[in-house]
VOGU-3710 file (C-alpha; in Angstrom, 3 decimals, decimal comma):
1> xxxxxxxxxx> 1,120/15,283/7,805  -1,187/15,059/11,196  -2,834/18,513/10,763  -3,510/18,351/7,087  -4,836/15,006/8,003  -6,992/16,306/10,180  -8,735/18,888/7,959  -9,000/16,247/5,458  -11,261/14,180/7,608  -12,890/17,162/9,221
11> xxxxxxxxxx> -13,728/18,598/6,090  -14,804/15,013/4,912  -16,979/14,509/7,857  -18,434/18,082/7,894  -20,058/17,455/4,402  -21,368/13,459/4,774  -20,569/12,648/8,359  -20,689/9,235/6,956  -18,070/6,692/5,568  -14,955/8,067/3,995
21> xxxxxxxxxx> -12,511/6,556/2,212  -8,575/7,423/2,843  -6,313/7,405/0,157  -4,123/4,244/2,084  -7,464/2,207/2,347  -7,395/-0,657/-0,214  -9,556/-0,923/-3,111  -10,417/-4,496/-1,992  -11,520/-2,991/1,563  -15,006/-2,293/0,814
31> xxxxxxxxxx> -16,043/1,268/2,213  -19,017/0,259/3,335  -18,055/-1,680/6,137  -16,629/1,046/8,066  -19,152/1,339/10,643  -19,425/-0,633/13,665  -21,737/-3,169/13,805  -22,346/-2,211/17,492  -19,877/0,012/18,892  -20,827/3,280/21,740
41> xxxxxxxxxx> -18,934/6,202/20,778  -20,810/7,876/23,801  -17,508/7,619/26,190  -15,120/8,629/23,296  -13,409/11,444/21,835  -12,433/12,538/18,585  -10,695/15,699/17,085  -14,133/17,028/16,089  -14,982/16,749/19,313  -11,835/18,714/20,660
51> xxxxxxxxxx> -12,946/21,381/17,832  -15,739/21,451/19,459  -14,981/22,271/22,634  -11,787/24,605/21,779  -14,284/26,846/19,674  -17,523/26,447/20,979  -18,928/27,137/17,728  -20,418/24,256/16,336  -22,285/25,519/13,606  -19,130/25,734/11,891
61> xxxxxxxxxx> -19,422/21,690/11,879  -22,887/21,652/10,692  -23,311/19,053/7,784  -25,536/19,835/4,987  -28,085/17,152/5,406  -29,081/17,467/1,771  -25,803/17,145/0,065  -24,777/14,193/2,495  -27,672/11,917/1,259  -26,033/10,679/-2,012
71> xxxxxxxxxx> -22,955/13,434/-2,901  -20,532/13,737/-4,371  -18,630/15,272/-1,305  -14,790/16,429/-2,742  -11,729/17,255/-0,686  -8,802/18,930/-1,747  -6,132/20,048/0,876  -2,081/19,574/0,290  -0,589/18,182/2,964  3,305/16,754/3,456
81> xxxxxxxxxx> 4,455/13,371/4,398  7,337/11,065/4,797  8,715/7,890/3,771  12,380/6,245/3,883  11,846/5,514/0,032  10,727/8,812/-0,746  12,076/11,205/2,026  9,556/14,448/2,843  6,958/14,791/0,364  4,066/17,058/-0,952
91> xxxxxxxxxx> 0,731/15,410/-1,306  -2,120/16,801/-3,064  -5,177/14,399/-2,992  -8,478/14,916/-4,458  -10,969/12,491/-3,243  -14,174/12,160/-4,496  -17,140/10,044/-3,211  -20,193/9,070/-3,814  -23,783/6,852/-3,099  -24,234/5,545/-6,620
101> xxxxxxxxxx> -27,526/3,985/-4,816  -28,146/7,094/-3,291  -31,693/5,441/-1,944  -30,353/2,420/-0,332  -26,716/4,467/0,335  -24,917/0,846/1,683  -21,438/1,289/-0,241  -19,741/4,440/-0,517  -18,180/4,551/-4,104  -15,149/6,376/-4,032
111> xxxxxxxxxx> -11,942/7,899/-6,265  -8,990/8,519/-4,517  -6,215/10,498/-6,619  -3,437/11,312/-5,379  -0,048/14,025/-6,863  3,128/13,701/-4,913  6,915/15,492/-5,469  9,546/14,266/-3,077  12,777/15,090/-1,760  14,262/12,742/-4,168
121> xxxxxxxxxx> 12,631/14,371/-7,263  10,149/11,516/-7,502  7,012/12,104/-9,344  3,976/10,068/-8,412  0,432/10,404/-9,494  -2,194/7,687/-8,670  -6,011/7,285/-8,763  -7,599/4,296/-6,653  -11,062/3,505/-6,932  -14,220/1,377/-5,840
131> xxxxxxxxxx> -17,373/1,752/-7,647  -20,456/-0,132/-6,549  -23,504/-1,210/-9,073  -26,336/-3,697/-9,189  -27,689/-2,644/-5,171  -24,163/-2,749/-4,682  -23,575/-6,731/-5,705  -21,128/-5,545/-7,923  -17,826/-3,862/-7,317  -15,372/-2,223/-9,562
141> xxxxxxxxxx> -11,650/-1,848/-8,478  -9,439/-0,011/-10,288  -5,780/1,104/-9,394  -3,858/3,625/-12,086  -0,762/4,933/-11,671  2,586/7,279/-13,313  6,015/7,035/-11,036  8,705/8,828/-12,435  11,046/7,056/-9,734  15,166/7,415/-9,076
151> xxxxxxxxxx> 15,464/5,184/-6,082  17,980/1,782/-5,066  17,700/-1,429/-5,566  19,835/-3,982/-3,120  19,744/-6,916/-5,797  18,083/-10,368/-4,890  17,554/-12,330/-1,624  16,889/-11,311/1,652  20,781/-11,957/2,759  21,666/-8,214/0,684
161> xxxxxxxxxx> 23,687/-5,726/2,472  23,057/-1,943/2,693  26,460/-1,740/0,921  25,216/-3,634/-2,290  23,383/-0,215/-2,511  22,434/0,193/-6,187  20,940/3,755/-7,596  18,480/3,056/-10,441  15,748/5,449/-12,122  12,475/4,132/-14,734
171> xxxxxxxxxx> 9,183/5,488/-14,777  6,021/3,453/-14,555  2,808/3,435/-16,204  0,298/1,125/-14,250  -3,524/0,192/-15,345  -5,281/-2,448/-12,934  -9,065/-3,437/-13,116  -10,869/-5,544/-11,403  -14,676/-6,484/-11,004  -15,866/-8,545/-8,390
181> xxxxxxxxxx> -19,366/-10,257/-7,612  -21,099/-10,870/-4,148  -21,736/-14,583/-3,830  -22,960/-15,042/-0,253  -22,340/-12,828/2,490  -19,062/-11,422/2,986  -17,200/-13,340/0,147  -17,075/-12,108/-3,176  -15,401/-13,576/-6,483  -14,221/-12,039/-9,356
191> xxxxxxxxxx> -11,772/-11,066/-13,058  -9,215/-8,421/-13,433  -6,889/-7,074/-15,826  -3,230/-5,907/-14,487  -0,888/-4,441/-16,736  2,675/-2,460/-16,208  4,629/-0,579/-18,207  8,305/0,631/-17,692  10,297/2,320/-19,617  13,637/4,513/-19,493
201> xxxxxxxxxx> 15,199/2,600/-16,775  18,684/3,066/-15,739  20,834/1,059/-13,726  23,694/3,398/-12,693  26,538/0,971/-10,981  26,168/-1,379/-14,270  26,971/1,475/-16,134  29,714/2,204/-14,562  31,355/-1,269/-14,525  30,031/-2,621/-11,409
211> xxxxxxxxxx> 28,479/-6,128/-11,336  25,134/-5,684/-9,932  22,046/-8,598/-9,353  20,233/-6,755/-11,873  22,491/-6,208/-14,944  26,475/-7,003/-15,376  28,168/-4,885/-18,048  31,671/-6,789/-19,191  33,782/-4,289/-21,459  35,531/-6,036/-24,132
221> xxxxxxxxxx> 38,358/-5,031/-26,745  38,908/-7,763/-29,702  36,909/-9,928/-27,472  39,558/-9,697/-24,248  38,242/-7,665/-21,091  40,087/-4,471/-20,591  38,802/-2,494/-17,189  38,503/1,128/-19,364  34,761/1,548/-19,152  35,367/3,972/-22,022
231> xxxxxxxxxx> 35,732/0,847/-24,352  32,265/-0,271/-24,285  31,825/-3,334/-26,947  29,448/-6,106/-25,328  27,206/-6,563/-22,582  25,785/-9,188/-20,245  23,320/-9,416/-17,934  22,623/-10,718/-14,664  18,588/-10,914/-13,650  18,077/-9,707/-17,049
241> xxxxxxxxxx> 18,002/-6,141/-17,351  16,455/-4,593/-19,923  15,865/-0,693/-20,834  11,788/-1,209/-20,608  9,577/-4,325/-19,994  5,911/-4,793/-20,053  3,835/-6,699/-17,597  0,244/-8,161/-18,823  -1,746/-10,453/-17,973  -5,662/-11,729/-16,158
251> xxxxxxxxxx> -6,808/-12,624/-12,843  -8,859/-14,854/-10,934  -9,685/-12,987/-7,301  -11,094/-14,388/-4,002  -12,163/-11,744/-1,250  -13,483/-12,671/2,002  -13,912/-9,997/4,676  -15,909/-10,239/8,005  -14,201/-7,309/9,405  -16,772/-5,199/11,632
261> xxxxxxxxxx> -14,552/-2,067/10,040  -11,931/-1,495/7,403  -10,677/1,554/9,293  -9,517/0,451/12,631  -11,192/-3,400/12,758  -11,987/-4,611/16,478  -13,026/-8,126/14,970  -13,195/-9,889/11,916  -11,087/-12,493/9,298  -9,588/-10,788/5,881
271> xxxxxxxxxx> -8,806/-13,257/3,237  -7,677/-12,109/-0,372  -6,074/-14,488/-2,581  -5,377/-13,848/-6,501  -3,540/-15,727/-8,774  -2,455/-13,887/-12,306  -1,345/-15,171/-15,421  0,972/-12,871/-17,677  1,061/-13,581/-20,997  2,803/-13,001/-24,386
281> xxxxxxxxxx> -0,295/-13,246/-25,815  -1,891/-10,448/-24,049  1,759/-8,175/-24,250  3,841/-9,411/-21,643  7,442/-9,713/-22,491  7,430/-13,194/-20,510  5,047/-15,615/-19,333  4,510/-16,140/-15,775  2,365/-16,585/-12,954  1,912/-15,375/-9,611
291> xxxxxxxxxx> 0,206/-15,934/-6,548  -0,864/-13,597/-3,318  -2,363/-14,633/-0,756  -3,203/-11,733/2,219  -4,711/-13,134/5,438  -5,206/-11,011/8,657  -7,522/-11,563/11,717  -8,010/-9,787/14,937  -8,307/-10,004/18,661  -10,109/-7,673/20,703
301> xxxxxxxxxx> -8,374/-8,453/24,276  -10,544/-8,699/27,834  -8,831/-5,346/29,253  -10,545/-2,639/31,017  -9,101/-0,374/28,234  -8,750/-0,912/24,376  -6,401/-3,424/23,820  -6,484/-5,600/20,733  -3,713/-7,976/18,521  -4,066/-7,818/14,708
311> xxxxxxxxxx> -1,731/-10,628/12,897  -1,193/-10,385/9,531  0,128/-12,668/6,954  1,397/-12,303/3,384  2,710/-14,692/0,441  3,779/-13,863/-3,019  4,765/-16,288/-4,949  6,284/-16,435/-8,830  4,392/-19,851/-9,371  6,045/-20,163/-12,830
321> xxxxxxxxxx> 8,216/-18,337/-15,117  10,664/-15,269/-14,326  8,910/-11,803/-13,496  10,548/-8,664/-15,137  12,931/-7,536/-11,989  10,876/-4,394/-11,194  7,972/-6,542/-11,226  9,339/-9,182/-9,000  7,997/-9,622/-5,045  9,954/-6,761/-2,838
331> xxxxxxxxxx> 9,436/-5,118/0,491  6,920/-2,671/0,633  5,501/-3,805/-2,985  2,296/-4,519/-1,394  -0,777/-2,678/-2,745  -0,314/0,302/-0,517  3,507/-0,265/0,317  2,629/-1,232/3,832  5,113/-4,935/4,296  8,067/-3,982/6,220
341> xxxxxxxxxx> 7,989/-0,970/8,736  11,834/-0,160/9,262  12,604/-0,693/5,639  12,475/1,351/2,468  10,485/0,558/-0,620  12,666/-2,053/-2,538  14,735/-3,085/0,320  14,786/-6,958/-0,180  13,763/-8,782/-3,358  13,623/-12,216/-4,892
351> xxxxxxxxxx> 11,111/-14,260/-7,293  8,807/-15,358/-3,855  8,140/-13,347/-0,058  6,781/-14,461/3,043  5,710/-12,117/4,903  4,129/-12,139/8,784  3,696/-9,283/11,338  1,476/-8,431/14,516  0,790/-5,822/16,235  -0,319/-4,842/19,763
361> xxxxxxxxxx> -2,978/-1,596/20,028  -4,237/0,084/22,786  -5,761/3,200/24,023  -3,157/5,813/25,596  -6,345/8,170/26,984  -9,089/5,922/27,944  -11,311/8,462/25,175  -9,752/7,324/22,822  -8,402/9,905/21,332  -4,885/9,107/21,521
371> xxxxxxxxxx> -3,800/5,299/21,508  -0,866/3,835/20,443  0,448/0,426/18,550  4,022/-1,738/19,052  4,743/-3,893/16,589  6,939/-6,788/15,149  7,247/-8,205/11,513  9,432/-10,661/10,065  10,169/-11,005/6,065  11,840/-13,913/4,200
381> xxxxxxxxxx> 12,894/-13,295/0,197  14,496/-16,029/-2,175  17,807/-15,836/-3,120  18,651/-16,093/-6,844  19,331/-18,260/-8,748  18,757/-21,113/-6,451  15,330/-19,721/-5,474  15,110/-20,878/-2,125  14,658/-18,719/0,846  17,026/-16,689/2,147
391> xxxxxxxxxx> 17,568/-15,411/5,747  14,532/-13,717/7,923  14,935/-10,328/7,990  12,931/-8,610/11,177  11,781/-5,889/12,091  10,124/-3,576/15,477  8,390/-0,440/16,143  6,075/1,145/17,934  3,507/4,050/16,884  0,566/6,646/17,643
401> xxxxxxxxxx> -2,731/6,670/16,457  -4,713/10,028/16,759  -8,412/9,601/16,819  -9,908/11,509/13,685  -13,312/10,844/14,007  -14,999/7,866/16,442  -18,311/6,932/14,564  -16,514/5,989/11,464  -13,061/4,720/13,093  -10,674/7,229/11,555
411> xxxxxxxxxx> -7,140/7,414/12,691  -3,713/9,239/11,771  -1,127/6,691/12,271  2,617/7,569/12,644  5,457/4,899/13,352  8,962/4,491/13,026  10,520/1,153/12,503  13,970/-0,148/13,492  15,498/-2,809/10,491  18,993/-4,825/10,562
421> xxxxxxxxxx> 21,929/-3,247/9,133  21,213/0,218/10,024  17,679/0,650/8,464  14,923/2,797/10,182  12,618/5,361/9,200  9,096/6,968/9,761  6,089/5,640/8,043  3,068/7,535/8,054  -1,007/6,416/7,483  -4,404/7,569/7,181
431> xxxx> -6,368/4,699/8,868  -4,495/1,309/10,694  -1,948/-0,226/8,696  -4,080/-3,210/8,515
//
């Protein structure tokens, strides 16, 4: 993934050399804050710069000065990846962005699509997107996705074993939109509309007789239980499975962000909260509510070199109600899958998550073009049906960052995380994981 990567932000940088967005950044971090409020990039290096100096030829780096005053500047270059969810991968983004104020040119506006086939014959096609109107007081998020996903599930709690492993396949139709309003400085308010769809799920140990969080199939002959699977007459159900369910409902959304860059941030407080109502009345095949809450503030540390801690915290609550079960708070269900370095997509899951990590950073070259991160997270799930927390799983890793370009804090990120029971894997990022 590294060198594709890298021609994605060289290319990027080669037509605006301005803000770009990555296709991991969230929708709710705004673009525009991406460049240091006062930062020298004198002293430090960046892959354009090594380009540089390898070829000598820098009028192959040129920008276009009159293209990179408003855009749109497009990138399209394949590139593979890895995750322990998804095993190696083809990626084919096409990002397009854009000044849609190309006079004042303060927010970037951005879409971010991305096409992926895995190892595991996943299908996966998403577009993310901020657009800015009004002198950029107003914000539109959107987030729109297709999975066509075989993958396990490890049923509920975060006291599961690797051996409760449970293979299960649905696809996934997702259409989120938000719009959010500048208040004051910094803190912005706003309405959204979240709604998921899945349909043609399977849930392949149930089917076969095996009791399972999710669904329980009992076989039944004149109404006595006979063990011939063959002989199938009745079923019931655990969690509540179902072959489809829809999700639907409106949100309120708080978004506070000080962050002096939503790239690599040196300083700053993030605070997102949102609480969501589903609703019959608006589709949803059950009512509920939920509630996330995603805090994360940084420290840059009095070293000679770059050092810094980031802490990050993260609640998800089912505030009412029962969530569909492929709806329901899970590892790595974050808005860009990011809770949980050393576990797969799906590992633990339950009707609430708490959620804390932190991480050390620091530069390996004193350029910066090469630093590094160790980190440490911790996740608690509820168990069901008593809903009350179940053990803290942790987790440990460490990770390289390679500079991609300095004035706008770009980085490829690559880690691999350690998990109990056995789990560990790569994970790989455009830009800090938070």
């Amino acid at each position: 993934m590294g060198v594709a990567v890298i021609c994605l932000l060289l290319a990027q940088s080669a037509s605006a050399q301005g803000k770009v967005p990555s296709i991991k950044t969230p929708p709710a971090d705004s673009i525009a804050r991406d460049t240091l409020k006062s930062d020298n990039t004198n002293n430090e290096m960046d892959v354009i710069d090594v380009l540089h100096w390898v070829f000598r030829k820098t009028h192959l780096f040129k920008s276009n000065k009159k293209k990179s005053l408003a855009g749109p500047f497009i990138v399209v270059i394949p590139y593979p990846s890895y995750t322990i969810a998804t095993g190696v991968e083809g990626v084919a983004p096409i990002n397009i962005s854009f000044y849609t104020n190309p006079k004042e040119r303060n927010q970037l506006s951005f879409f971010n699509n991305n096409f992926q086939y895995t190892q595991f014959k996943q299908i996966i096609a998403l577009s993310v997107s901020n657009v800015y109107f009004g002198h950029d007081k107003w914000e539109l998020i959107g987030d729109y996705r297709f999975y066509n996903f075989p993958t396990y599930t490890y049923g509920l709690g975060s006291e599961t074993s690797l051996l409760n492993e449970d293979a299960i396949s649905y696809n996934q139709v997702r259409f989120y939109q938000l719009i959010m309003r500048q208040v004051v400085p910094n803190l912005s308010i706003g309405l959204g509309y979240h709604y998921d769809y899945h349909f043609g799920i399977s849930d392949f140990n149930a089917q076969n007789g095996i009791v399972t969080d999710y669904a329980r199939y009992v076989f039944t002959t004149h109404g006595l239980p006979v063990p011939d699977a063959g002989n199938v007459a009745a079923a019931m159900q655990q969690y509540g499975f179902t072959k489809r369910s829809t999700t639907s409902g409106a949100s309120i959304n708080l978004l506070y962000d000080s962050r002096d860059n939503s790239n690599t941030p040196l300083s700053g407080i993030y605070f997102a909260a949102q609480f969501r109502a589903n609703l019959s009345v608006f589709g949803s095949n059950s009512n509920y509510n939920s509630l996330t809450v995603d805090v994360r503030k940084y420290f840059r540390l009095p070293t000679k070199w770059y050092t810094e801690l980031a802490l990050w915290g993260y609640l998800w609550l089912t505030t009412n109600g029962n969530a569909s079960y492929l709806d329901l708070p899970t590892t790595a269900g974050d808005m860009y899958n990011n809770t949980g370095r050393g576990y797969a997509l799906g590992r633990f899951r339950g009707l609430n998550m708490l959620y804390l990590e932190s991480e050390f950073r620091f530069n390996i070259l004193r350029n910066g073009l090469l630093g590094g991160v160790v980190f440490a997270n911790v996740e608690s799930l509820s168990q069901w049906p008593s809903n009350s927390f179940g053990a803290v799983q942790p987790g440990v890793g460490l990770g390289l960052r390679l500079k991609i370009n300095k004035r706008i804090k770009t980085s490829s990120a690559i880690d691999y995380g350690f998990g109990t029971g056995g789990s560990r894997g790569f994970a790989f990022n455009l830009n800090e994981v938070y």
